[in-house]
KEKEKOL-620387 format. One line per 4 residues: number of its first residue (from 1); for each residue x negated, z, y of C-alpha. Coordinates in steps of 0.25 Angstrom, whole numbers, plus 5000, padded with zeros to 4 digits. Each point is the difference from the previous one (the first is absolute). Layout:
<sites>
NUM> X,Z,Y; ...
</sites>
This chain:
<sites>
1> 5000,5000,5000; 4989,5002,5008; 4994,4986,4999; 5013,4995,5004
5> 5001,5008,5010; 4987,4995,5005; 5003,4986,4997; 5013,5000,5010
9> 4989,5003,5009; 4990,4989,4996; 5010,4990,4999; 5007,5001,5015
13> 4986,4999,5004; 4995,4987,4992; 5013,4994,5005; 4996,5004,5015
17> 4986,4995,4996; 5007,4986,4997; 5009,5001,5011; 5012,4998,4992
21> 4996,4987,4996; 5003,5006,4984; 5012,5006,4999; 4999,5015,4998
25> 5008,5001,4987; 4988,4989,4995; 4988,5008,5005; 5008,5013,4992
29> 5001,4993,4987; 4986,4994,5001; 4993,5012,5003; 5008,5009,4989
33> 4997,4990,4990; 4983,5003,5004; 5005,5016,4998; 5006,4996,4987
37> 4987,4994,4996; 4988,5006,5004; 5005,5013,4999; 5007,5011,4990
41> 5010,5000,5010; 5010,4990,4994; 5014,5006,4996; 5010,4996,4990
45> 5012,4998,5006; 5013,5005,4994; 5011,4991,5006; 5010,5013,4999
49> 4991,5008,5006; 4997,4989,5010; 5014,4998,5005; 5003,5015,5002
53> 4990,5005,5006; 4998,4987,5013; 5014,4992,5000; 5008,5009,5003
57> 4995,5006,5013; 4996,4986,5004; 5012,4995,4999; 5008,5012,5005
61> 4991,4997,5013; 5003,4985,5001; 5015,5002,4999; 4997,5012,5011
65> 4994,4992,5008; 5007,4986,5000; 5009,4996,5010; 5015,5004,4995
69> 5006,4988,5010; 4990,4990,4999; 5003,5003,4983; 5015,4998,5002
73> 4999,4989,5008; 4992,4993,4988; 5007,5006,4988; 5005,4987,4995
77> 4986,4995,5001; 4993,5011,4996; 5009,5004,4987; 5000,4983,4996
81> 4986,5002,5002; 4998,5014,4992; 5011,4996,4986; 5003,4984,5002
85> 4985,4994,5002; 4995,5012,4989; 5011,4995,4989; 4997,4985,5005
89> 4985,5003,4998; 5001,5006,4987; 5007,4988,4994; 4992,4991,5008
93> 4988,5005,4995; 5002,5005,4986; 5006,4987,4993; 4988,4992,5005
97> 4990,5010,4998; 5004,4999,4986; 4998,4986,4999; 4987,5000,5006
101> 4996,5012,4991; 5008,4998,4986; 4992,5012,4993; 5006,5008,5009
105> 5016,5005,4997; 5009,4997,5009; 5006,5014,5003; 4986,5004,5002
109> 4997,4988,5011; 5013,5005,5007; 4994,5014,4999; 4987,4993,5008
113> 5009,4993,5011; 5009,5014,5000; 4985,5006,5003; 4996,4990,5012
117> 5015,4997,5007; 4999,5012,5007; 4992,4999,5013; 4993,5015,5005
121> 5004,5005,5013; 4987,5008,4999; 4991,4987,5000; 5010,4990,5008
125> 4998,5013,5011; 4986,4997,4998; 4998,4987,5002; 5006,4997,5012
129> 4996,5011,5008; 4992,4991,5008; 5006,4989,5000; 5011,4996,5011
133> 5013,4999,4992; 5012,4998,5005; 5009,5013,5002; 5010,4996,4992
137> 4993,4993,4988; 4992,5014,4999; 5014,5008,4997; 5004,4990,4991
141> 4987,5002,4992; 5000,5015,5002; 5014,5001,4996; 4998,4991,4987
145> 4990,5006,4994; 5006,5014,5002; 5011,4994,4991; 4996,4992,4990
149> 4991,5010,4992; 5012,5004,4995; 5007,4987,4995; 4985,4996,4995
153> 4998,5013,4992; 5015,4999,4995; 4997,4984,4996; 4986,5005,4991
157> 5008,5013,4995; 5010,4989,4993; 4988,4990,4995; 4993,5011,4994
161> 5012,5005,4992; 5002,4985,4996; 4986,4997,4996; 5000,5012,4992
165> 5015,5002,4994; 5004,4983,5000; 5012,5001,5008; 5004,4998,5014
169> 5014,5005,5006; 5005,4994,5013; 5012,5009,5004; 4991,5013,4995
173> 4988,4995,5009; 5010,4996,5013; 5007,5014,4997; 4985,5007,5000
177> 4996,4993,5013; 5012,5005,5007; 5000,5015,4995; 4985,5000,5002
181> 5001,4994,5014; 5013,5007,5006; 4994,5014,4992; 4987,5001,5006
185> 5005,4996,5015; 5010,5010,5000; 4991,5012,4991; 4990,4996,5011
189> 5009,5002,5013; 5006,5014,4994; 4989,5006,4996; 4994,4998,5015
193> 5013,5002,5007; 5000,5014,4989; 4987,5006,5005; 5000,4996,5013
197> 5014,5009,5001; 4993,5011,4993; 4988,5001,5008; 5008,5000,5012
201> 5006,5010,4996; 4990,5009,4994; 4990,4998,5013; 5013,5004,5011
205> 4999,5013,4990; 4985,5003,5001; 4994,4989,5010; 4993,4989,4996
209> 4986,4999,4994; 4995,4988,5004; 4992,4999,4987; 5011,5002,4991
213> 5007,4990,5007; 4989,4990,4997; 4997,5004,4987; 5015,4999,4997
217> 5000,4984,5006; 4990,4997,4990; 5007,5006,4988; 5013,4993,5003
221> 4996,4985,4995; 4995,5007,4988; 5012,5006,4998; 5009,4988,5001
225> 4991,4993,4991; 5000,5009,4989; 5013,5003,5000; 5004,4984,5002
229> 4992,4998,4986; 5005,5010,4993; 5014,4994,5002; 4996,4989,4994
233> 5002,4994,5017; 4990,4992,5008; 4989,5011,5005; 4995,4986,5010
237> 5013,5001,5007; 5003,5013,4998; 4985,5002,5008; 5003,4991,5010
241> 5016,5004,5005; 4994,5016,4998; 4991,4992,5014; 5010,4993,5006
245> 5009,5013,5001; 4991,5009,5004; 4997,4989,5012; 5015,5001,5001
249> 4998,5016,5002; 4987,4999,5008; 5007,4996,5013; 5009,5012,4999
253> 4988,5008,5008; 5004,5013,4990; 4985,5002,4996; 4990,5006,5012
257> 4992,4990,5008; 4988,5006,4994; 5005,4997,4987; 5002,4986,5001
261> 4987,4997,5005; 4990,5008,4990; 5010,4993,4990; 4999,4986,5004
265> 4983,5003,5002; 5001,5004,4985; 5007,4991,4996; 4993,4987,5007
269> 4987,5008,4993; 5007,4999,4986; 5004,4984,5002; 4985,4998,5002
273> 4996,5006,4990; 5010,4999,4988; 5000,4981,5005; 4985,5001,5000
277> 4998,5007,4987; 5010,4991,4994; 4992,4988,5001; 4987,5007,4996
281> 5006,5004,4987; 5004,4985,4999; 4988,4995,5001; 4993,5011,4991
285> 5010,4996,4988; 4994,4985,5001; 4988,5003,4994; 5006,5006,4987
289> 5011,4988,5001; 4990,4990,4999; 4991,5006,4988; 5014,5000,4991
293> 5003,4987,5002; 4990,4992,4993; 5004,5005,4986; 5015,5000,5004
297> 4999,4984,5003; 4992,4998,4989; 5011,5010,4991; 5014,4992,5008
301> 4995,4984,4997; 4998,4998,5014; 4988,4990,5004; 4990,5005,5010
305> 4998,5011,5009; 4999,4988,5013; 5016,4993,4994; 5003,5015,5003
309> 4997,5000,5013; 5007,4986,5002; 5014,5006,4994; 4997,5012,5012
313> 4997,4990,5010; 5012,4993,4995; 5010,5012,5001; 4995,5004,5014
317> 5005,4984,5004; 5013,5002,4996; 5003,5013,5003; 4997,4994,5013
321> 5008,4988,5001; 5012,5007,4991; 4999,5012,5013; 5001,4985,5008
325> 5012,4993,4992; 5006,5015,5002; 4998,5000,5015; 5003,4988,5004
329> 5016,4999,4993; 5001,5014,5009; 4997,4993,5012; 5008,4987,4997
333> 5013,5008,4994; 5001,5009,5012; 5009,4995,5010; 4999,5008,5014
337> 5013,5005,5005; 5009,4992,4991; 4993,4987,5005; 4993,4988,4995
341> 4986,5003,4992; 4988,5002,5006; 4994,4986,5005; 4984,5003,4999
345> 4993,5010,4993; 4985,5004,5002; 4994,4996,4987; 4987,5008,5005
349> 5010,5014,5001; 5004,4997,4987; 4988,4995,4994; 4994,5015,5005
353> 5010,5007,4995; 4998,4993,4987; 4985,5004,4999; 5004,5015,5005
357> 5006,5005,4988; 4987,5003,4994; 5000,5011,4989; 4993,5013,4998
361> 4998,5011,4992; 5013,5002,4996; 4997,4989,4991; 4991,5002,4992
365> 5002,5016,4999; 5016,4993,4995; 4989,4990,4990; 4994,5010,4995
369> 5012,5009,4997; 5004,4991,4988; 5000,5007,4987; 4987,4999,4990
373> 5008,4999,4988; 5016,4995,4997; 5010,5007,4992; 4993,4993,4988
377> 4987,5006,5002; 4995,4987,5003; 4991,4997,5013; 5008,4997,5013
381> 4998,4984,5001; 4990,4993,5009; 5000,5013,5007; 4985,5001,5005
385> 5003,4987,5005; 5012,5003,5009; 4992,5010,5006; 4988,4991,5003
389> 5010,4989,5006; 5007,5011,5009; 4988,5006,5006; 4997,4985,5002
393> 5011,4997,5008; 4998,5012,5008; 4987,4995,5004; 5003,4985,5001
397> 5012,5004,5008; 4992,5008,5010; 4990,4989,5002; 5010,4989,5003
401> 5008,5011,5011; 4986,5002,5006; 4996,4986,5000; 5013,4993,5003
405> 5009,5012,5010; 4990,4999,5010; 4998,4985,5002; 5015,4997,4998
409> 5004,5010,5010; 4992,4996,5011; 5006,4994,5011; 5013,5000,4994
413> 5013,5001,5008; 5006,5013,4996; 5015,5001,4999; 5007,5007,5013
417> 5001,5014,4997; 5008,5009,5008; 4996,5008,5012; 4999,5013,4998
421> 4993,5005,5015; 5014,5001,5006; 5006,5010,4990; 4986,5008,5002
425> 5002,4999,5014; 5016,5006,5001; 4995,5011,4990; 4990,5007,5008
429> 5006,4997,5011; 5012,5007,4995; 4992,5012,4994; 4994,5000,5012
433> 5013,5002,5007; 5004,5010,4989; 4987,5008,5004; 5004,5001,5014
437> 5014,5003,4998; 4993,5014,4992; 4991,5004,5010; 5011,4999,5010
441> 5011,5010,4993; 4987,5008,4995; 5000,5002,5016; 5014,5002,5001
445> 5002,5010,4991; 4991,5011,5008; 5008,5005,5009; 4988,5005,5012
449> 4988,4991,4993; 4987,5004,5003; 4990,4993,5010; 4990,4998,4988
453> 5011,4995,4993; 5005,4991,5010; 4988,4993,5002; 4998,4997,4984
457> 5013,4994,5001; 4996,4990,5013; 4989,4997,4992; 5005,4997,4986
461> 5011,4992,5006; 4991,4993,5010; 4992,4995,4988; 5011,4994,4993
465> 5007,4994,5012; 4986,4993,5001; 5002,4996,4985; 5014,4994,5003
469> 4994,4993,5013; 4991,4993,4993; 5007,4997,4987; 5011,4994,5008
473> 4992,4992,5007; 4990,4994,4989; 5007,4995,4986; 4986,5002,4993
477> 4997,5015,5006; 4996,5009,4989; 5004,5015,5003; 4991,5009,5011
481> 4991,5010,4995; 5006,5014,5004; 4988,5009,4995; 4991,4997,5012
485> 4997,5017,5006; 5009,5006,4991; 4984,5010,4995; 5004,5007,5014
489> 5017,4997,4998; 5007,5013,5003; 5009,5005,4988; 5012,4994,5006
493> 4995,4988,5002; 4998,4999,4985; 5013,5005,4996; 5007,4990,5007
497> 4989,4989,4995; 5004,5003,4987; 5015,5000,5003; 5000,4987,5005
501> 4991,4995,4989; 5012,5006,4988; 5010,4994,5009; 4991,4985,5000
505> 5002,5004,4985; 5015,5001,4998; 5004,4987,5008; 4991,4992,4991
509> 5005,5008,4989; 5015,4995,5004; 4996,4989,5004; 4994,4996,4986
513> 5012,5007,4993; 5011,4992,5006; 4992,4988,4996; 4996,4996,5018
517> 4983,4999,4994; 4994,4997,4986; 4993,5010,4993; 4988,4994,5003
521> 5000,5002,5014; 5006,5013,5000; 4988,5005,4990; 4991,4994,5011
525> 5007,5009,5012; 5001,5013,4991; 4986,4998,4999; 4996,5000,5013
529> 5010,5012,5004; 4994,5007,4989; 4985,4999,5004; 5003,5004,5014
533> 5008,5012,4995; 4989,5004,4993; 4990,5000,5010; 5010,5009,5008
537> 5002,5009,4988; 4985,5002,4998; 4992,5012,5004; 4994,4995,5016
541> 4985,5001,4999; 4993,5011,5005; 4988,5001,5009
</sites>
């Protein structure tokens, strides 16, 4: 763990070294496969193990952290993308691959196109984060691949069972799609909306710890996990609707400032982390993949190590122009408002998108989770091959998004995407009015007000009236600073500073209940209240 640890480190910093030029996921897999063979440090990975201990609180994060609208304004896409294009994949590649590779069954080909049709949200995340993509085509990737795990895993569940029992059942398999699906979204939301009731409660009993709270965020996508599997439920969605609630609950401000910040500081830590390790581990298991494989071609009838590569170089070229095909009917059956189809489409956009959908470690942790034996006693089929061809894909797929994305993207027109510095701007402006509105009955309230707190009141009220003056006045302000002197500011000056700040708090509260701002922007403001609060609420310096 240490190693890894270190190589998090190493691997941010070869990746700065080459100015980005290498996608960091690349640079991550490259150097674990040198930890992996020049030192005792390679680990066998369990795929069990592997999905319990990094999916969930990656994906509980990425649903968290996703833009709620932007997802429902792309569901149709989004969920086409996550079950339709992963079904249409599967079929797409498991028939041909069978004809390509006859020694291998066909159950356990679909079992290989179940393992690559999923794309990974960690990896896609990766790829493009320096490259320009369009706003919209990012949701739509992001959204995509916190979906389809679920419909891929369901899909290789069912080829195993075939490959090892000889029997398919269509109406069984559609049936265990929708309870997994439905079972793990809404064991995911309850479980998140459950102990965020009882840790509200609990802390307006004995105050809130702000470690417990964070610690208790960090349990929670375990928990939907676990309890998702053991219903027999998608522990992927079940993980990822546990996030999306709790962003749901964040922007009801019932946790204290200084709890939201340590626990989005701890938490950014643990994505760094947990995404970079993923990789390393990746790229330690290559080594050990490779050394099998000889003897397993030789054992399976296949002909060469280098016609190996050609079927993964082949499988990576059609999952591409299958994502393609798939795009492409979205765009041309879509009809804008009721009206005609689309006229034109930007083959480079969809060409993108088509080479974005890169695969990850998912993949080969859901290779390598085949079973040894059958019912029989006999070896799994081809099974050592399956792994070597995911983990081909994986980095195939990475090489083309890092070769292709940014030389597709350049220059491209990106579609209009909507405006949202106008909503920002009414929303401080309108908690700026709120704040105002609070100092003013805090001074009407006191009956014969004190000169000291007379004056903390002009001044308070003088800076926000500066802040509305200049936010009315310029659409691309961003709010004033209000901390300037506050290490000599009189204890009533503070108090009403910190009124002011709670009431900035509740209008975008409101405002983000009844639906006025995103979540997004709302996070952003009750981010920004919350640091200046606890600036105020810390001990001033002393001499």
């Amino acid at each position: 763990m240490l190693v890894l640890l270190l190589g998090v480190v190493v691997s941010h910093w070869i990746a700065g070294t080459l100015r980005d030029r290498v996608a960091l996921p690349l640079v991550q897999i490259a150097l674990g496969a040198a930890i992996g063979l020049i030192g005792p440090f390679s680990v066998t990975l369990d795929p069990e193990l592997f999905f319990v201990l990094f999916l969930p609180p990656l994906l509980f994060l990425d649903g968290w952290r996703v833009p709620t609208e932007d997802l429902s304004d792309n569901a149709g896409t989004v969920l086409s993308l996550a079950f339709g294009l992963v079904f249409f994949t599967v079929l797409g590649i498991g028939y041909p691959l069978h004809i390509l590779v006859p020694e291998m069954p066909l159950p356990v080909c679909f079992a290989l196109a179940a393992v690559v049709s999923p794309t990974d949200v960690v990896a896609a995340g990766a790829m493009v984060a320096n490259v320009p993509v369009p706003r919209r085509m990012l949701r739509i990737l992001q959204g995509e691949a916190l979906f389809n795990d679920a419909s891929g895993l369901v899909c290789l569940r069912l080829a195993v069972a075939a490959t090892m029992t000889g029997a398919f059942h269509f109406w069984d398999a559609l049936a265990e799609l929708a309870w997994t699906a439905i079972g793990g979204v809404l064991i995911g939301a309850a479980l998140t909306w459950a102990v965020s009731g009882a840790k509200t409660w609990v802390s307006s009993q004995l105050g809130e710890v702000t470690s417990t709270q964070i610690i208790i965020s960090l349990l929670v996508p375990y928990g939907a996990y676990l309890i998702a599997d053991g219903a027999g439920c998608s522990a992927v969605l079940a993980a990822v609707s546990a996030g999306m609630m709790m962003s749901r609950l964040e922007v009801r401000g019932i946790t204290l400032p200084m709890t939201r910040l340590r626990r989005t500081t701890v938490w950014e830590t643990l994505q760094f982390t947990l995404n970079g390790i993923i990789f390393l581990l990746l790229g330690e298991q290559l080594p050990n993949v490779l050394s099998h494989i000889n003897a397993s071609v030789a054992e399976d009838g296949h002909r060469s190590l280098a016609w190996l590569g050609g079927c993964i170089a082949v499988i990576t070229v059609a999952l591409a122009l299958l994502r393609f095909v798939w795009v492409t009917a979205i765009i041309r059956l879509r009809r804008p408002g009721g009206g005609a189809l689309r006229p034109r489409t930007n083959w480079r956009l969809v060409a993108a998108m088509s080479v974005a959908g890169v695969r990850g470690a998912v993949t080969l942790a859901g290779a390598m989770s085949l079973p040894l034996k059958g019912y029989d006693g006999a070896a799994f089929p081809a099974r050592d091959v399956v792994i070597v061809m995911a983990a081909g894909v994986i980095v195939t797929s990475l090489v083309l998004a890092n070769l292709a994305l940014p030389r597709l993207l350049r220059g491209v027109t990106s579609p209009v995407e909507p405006d949202g510095t106008k909503a920002a701007l009414e929303a401080r402006i309108q908690a700026t009015q709120a704040a105002l509105a609070a100092v003013a009955t805090a001074g009407a309230q006191r009956a014969n007000p004190q000169t000291e707190f007379i004056a903390a009141a002009a001044l308070v009220t003088g800076d926000y009236q500066r802040r509305l003056e200049h936010l009315s006045g310029h659409a691309e302000a961003a709010p004033k600073d209000d901390r300037g002197g506050m290490e000599h500011a009189r204890q009533d000056e503070r108090t009403l500073r910190l009124l002011a700040l709670r009431a900035e708090r509740a209008a975008v509260i409101g405002m983000a209940r009844k639906r006025h701002i995103s979540n997004d922007l709302a996070r952003t403001l009750m981010r920004e209240t919350d640091l200046a609060e606890t600036y105020y609420l810390s001990p001033p310096e002393t001499a």
